[in-house]
C-alpha positions as CSV (number, residue, x, y, z in Angstrom):
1,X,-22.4,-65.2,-28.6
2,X,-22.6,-66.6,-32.5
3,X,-19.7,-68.2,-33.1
4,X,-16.6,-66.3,-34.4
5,X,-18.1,-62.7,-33.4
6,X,-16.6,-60.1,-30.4
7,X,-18.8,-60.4,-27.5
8,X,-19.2,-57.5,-25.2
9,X,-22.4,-58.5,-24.6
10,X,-24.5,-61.4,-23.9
11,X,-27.4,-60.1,-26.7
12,X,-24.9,-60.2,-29.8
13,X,-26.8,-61.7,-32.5
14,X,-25.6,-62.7,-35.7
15,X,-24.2,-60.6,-38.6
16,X,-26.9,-61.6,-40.6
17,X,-29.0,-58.4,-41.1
18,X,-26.6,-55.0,-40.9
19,X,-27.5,-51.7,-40.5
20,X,-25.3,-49.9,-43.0
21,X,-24.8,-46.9,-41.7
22,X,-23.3,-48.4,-38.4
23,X,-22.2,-51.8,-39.4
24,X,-24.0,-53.2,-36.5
25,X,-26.4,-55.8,-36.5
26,X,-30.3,-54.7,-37.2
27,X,-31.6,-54.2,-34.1
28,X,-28.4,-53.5,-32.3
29,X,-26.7,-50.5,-30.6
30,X,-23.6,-49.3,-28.7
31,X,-24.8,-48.3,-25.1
32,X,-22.9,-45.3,-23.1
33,X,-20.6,-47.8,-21.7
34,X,-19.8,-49.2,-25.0
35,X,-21.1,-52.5,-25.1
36,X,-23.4,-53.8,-27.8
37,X,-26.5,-54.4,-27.0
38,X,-29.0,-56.1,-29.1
39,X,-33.1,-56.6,-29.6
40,X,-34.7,-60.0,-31.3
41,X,-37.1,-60.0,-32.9
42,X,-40.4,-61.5,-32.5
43,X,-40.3,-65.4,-32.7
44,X,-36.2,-65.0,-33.5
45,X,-34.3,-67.5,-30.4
46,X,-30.3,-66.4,-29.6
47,X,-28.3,-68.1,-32.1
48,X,-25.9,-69.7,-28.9
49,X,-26.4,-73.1,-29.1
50,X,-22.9,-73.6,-27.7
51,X,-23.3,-71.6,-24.5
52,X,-25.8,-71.8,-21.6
53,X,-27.6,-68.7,-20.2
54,X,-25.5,-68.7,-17.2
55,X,-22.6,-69.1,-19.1
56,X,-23.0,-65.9,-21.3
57,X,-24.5,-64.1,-18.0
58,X,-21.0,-65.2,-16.2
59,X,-19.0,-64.1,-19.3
60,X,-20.9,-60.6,-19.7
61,X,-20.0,-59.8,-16.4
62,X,-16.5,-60.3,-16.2
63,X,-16.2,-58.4,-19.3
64,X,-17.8,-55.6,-17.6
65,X,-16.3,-56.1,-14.3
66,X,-12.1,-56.7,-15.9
67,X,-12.9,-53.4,-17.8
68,X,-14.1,-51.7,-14.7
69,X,-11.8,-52.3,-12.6
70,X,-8.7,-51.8,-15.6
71,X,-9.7,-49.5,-17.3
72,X,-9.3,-51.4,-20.4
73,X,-11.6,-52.0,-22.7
74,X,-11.7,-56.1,-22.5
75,X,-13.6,-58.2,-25.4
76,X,-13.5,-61.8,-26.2
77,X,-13.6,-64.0,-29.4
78,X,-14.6,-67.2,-29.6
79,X,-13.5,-68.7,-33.7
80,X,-11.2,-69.4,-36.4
81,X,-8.3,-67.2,-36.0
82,X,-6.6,-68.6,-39.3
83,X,-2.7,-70.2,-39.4
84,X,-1.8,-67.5,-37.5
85,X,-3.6,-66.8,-34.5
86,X,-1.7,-64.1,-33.3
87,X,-2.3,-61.9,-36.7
88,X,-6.2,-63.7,-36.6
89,X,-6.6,-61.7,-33.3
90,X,-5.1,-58.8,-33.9
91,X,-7.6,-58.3,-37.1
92,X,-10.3,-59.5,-35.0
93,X,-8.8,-56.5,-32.2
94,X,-8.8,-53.8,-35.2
95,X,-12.5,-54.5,-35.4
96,X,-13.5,-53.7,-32.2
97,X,-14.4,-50.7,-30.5
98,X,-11.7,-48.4,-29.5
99,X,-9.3,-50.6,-30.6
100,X,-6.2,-48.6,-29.3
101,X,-7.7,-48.6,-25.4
102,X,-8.7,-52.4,-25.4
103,X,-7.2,-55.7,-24.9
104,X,-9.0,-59.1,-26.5
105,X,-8.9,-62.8,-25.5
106,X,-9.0,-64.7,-28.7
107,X,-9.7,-68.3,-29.0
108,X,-10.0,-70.8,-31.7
109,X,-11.1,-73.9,-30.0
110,X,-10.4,-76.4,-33.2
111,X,-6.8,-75.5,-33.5
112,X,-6.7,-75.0,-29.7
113,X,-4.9,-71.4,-30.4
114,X,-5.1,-68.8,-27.5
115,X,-3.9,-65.5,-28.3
116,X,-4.1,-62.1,-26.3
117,X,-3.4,-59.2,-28.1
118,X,-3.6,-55.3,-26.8
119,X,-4.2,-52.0,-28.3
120,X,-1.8,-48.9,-28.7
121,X,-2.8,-47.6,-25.5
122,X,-2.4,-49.9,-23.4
123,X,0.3,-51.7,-24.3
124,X,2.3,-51.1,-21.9
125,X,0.1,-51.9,-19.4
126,X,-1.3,-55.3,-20.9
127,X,1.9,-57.1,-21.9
128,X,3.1,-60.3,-22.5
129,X,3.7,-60.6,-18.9
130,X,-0.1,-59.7,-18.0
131,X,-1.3,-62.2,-21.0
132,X,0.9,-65.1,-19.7
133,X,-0.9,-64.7,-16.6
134,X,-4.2,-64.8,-18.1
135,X,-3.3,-67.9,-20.7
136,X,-2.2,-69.7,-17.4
137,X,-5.6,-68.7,-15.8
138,X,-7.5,-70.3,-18.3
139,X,-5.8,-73.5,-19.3
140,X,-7.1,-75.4,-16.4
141,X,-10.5,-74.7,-17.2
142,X,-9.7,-75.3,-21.3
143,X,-8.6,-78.8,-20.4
144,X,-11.7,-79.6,-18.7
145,X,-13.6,-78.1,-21.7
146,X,-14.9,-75.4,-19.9
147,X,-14.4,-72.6,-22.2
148,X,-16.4,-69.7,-20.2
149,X,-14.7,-70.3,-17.2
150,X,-11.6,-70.3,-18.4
151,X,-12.1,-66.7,-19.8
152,X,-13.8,-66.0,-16.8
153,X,-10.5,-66.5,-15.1
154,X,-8.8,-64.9,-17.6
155,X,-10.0,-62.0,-17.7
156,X,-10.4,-61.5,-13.1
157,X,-6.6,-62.7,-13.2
158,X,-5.4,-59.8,-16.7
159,X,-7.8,-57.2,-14.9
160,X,-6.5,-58.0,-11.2
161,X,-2.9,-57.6,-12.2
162,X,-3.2,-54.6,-14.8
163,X,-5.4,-52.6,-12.4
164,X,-2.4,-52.8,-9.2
165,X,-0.2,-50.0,-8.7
């Protein structure tokens, strides 16, 4: 994942070349599932430096597997939020797809900001209560500078708890 983009999928490349007409990178599309999925181009690397293989294969499953098993369409970002990071993510949320039925983990690791904010739809089910739970999932990992598995946890503990009766 390029720093400061939504990843819903470990191929997101940089927003260096977008298609117009979709506003999605060259080269990418939205899959029936609606993740983004995206081809490089010959002799063209990931732009992930920060991020292992196994890290982005770990994080693209959770997404997948939290918004199985919610029914809520979970994303992460990983960047500057700006001085607020609660208004940061909810910009960054506005942005993604189906805005209104998903729920995004934001973090800005230089000011060390966490924020989780939810769309219209499921609000009520991904509250404060549910994003306190996933924060506290995290933290430990955060404090061992293990970003990825900290979300990772994040998003089994938010998906867990929003998917019980």
């Amino acid at each position: 994942m390029a720093h400061g983009e939504i990843s819903q999928s470990t191929g997101v490349r940089g927003l260096t070349g977008v298609d117009g007409a979709s506003g999605l990178p060259l080269g990418s599309a939205v899959t029936a599932s609606g993740r983004i999925s995206s081809a490089l181009f010959p002799g063209e690397g990931f732009d992930t430096p920060p991020f292992s293989r196994e890290d982005l294969i770990a994080l693209d499953d959770a997404l997948r597997d939290a918004s199985n098993l919610a029914d809520v369409r979970f994303s992460v970002y990983i960047g500057d939020l700006g001085k607020d990071a609660v208004a940061g993510a909810r910009d960054v949320l506005a942005a993604a797809p189906e805005p209104a039925h998903a729920a995004l983990i934001a973090v800005s690791p230089n000011s060390k900001d966490i924020a989780v904010v939810s769309g219209s739809q499921v609000a009520g089910r991904v509250n404060d209560r549910i994003a306190e739970l996933g924060v506290s999932a995290a933290l430990s990992s955060f404090k061992q500078n293990q970003l990825v598995d900290g979300l990772v946890s994040a998003l089994r503990v938010m998906a867990t708890a929003v998917a019980r009766p």
